[in-house]
C-alpha positions as CSV (number, residue, x, y, z in Angstrom):
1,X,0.0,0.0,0.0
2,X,2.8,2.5,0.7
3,X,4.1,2.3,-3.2
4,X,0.9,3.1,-4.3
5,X,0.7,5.8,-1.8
6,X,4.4,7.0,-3.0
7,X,3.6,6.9,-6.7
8,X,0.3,8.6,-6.2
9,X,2.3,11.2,-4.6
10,X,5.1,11.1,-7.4
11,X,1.8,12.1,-10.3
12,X,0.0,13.8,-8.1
13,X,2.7,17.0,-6.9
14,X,4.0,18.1,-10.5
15,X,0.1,17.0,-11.9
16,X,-1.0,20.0,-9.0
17,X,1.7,22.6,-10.3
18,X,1.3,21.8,-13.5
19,X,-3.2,22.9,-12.6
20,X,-2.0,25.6,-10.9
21,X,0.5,27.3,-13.6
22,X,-2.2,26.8,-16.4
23,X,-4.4,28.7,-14.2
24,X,-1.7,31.1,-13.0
25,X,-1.3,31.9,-16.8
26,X,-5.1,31.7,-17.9
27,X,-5.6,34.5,-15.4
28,X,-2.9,36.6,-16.7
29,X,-4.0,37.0,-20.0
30,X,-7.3,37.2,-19.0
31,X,-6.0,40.6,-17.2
32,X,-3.8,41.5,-19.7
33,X,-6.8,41.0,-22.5
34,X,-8.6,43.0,-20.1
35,X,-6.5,45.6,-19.7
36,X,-6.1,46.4,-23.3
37,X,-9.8,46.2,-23.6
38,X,-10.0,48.9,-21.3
39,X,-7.6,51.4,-23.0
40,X,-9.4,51.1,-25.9
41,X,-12.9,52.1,-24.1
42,X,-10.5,55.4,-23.3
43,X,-9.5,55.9,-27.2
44,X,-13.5,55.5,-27.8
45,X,-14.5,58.3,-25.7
46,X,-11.8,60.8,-26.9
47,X,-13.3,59.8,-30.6
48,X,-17.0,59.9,-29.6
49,X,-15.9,63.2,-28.6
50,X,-14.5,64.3,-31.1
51,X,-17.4,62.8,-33.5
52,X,-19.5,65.0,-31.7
53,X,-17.4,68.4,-32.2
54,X,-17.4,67.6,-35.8
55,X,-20.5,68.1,-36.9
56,X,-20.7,71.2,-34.8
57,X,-17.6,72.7,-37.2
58,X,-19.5,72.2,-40.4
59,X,-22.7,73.8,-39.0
60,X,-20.8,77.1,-38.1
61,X,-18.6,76.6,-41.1
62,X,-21.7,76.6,-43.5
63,X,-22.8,80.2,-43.4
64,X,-19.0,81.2,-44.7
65,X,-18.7,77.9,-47.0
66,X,-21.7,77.9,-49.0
67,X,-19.7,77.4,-52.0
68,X,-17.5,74.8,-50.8
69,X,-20.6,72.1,-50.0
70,X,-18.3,69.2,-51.4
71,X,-16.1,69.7,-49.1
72,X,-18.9,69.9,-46.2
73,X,-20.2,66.7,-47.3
74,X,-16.9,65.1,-47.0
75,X,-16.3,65.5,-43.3
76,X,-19.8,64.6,-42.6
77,X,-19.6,61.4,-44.3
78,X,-16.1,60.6,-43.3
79,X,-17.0,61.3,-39.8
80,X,-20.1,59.3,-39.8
81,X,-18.0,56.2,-41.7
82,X,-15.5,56.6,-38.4
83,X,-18.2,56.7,-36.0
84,X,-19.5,53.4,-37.5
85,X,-15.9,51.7,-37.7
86,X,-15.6,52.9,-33.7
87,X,-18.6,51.4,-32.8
88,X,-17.6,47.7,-34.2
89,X,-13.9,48.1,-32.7
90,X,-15.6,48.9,-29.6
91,X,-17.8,46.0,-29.6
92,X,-14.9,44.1,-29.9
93,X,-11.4,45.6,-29.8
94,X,-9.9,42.3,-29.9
95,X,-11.3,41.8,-33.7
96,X,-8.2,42.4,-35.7
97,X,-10.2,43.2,-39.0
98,X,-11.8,46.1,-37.3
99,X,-9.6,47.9,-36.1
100,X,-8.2,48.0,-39.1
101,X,-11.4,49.1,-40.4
102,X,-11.4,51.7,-37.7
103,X,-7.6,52.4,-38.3
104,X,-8.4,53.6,-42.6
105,X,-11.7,55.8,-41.0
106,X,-9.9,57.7,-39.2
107,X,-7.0,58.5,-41.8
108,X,-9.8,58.9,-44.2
109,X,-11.4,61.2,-41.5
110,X,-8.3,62.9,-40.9
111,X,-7.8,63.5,-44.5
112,X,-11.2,65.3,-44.9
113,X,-10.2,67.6,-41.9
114,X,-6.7,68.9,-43.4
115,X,-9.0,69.5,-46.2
116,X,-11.7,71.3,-44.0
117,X,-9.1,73.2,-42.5
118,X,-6.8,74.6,-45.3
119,X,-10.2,75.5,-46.7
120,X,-11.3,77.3,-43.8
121,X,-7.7,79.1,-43.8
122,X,-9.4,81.1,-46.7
123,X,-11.8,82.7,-45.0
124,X,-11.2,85.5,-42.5
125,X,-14.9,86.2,-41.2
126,X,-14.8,82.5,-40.3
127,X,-11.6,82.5,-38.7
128,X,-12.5,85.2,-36.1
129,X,-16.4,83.6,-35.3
130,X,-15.7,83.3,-31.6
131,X,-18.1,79.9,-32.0
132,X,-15.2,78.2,-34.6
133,X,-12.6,79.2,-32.5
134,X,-14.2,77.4,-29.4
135,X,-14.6,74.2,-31.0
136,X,-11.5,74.3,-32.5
137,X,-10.0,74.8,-29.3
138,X,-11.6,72.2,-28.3
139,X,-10.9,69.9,-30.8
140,X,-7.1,70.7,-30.4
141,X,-7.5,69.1,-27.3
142,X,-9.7,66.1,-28.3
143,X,-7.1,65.1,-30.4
144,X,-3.8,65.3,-28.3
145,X,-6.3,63.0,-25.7
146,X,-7.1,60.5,-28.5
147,X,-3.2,60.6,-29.0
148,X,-2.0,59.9,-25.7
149,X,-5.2,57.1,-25.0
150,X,-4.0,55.6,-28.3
151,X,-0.1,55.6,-27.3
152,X,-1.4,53.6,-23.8
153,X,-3.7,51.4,-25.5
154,X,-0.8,50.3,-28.2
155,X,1.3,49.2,-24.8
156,X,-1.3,47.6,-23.2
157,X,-1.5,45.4,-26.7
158,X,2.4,44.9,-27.0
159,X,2.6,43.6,-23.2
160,X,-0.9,41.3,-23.7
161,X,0.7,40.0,-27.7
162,X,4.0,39.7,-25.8
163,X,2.9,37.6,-23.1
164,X,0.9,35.5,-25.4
165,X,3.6,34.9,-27.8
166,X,6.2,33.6,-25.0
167,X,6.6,30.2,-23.7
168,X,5.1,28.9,-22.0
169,X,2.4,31.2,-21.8
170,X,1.9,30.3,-25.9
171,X,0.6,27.1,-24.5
172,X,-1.9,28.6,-22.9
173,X,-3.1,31.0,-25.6
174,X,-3.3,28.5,-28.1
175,X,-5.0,26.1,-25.9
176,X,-7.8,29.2,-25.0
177,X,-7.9,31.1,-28.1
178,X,-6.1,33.6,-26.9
179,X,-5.9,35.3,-30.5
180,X,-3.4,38.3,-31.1
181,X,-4.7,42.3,-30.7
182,X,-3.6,44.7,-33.3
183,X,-2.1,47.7,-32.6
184,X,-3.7,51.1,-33.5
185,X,-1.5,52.5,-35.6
186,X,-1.5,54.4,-39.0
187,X,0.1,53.0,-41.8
188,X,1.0,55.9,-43.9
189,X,3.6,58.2,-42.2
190,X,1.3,61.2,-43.9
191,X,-1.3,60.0,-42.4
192,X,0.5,59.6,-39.0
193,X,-0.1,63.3,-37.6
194,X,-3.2,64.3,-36.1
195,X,-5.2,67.2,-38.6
196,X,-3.6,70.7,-38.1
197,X,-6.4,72.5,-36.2
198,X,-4.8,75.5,-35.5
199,X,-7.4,79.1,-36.4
């Protein structure tokens, strides 16, 4: 009876650490998907925000713009095709294909704004509306905050892909579908700055 006892004891010890590493890892990229998850609920509120302010531009800038309604239609249409992309990266931000959706709306969208902006360069009455300059302002602001929520939501992904990738924590990913995040990043180094908002 003891060598049963003794060989049960032999399977069971490294049988229990091996249990409690799995979980041990599990749990860590459960926090780590988490975590990433998380910064990217703060990217979506800076561009909600800024979703928001946009429409608000092209209403004070119509008065002054009422030949440039192209342009006008632009922005709304690339705002409201960003504001859809955010809402399925937000549903999801693990979904690799949308966020790179997301990722081409908002260079698209930021396009459309330079635009916007060198046009509304042109016009001095619109320039000094006290109304433009507040939004702009504001804007200005949105956008270095969608900047630095984007910059801690691109490390959160690097330390959960990181994790996932090593050994032995791969084991664990593959075995739970941990599946890879993608980053938020422009492709384009054009593209790369945030539109010049500056009246």
């Amino acid at each position: 009876m003891s060598g049963f006892i003794l060989a049960l004891i032999v399977i069971a010890v490294p049988l229990f650490f091996v249990v409690i590493f799995a979980i041990s890892g599990y749990n860590r990229l459960v926090a780590l998907r988490n975590r990433f998850k998380n910064a990217f609920s703060q990217i979506d509120v800076q561009l909600k925000r800024r979703y928001d302010l946009i429409p608000n531009l092209v209403e004070t800038a119509k008065g002054y713009l009422q030949h440039e309604r192209g342009t006008l239609e632009a922005v709304i249409a690339a705002r409201n095709a960003a504001s859809a992309a955010n809402a399925k990266a937000a549903a999801n931000p693990a979904d690799a294909g949308a966020m790179k959706q997301l990722v081409g709306a908002e260079a698209a969208l930021a396009g459309t704004l330079t635009r916007f902006f060198a046009l509304a360069e042109a016009y001095p009455d619109l320039k000094a509306n006290q109304t433009m300059s507040r939004l702009m302002e504001e804007l200005t602001s949105t956008e270095n905050k969608v900047a630095f929520a984007r910059q801690a939501y691109n490390d959160s992904v690097m330390t959960y892909n990181t994790a996932r990738e090593s050994f032995p924590s791969n084991i664990i990913a593959g075995a739970f579908n941990f599946g890879p995040a993608e980053l938020f990043q422009i492709d384009k180094p054009e593209q790369r700055e945030a539109p010049k908002v500056s009246f």
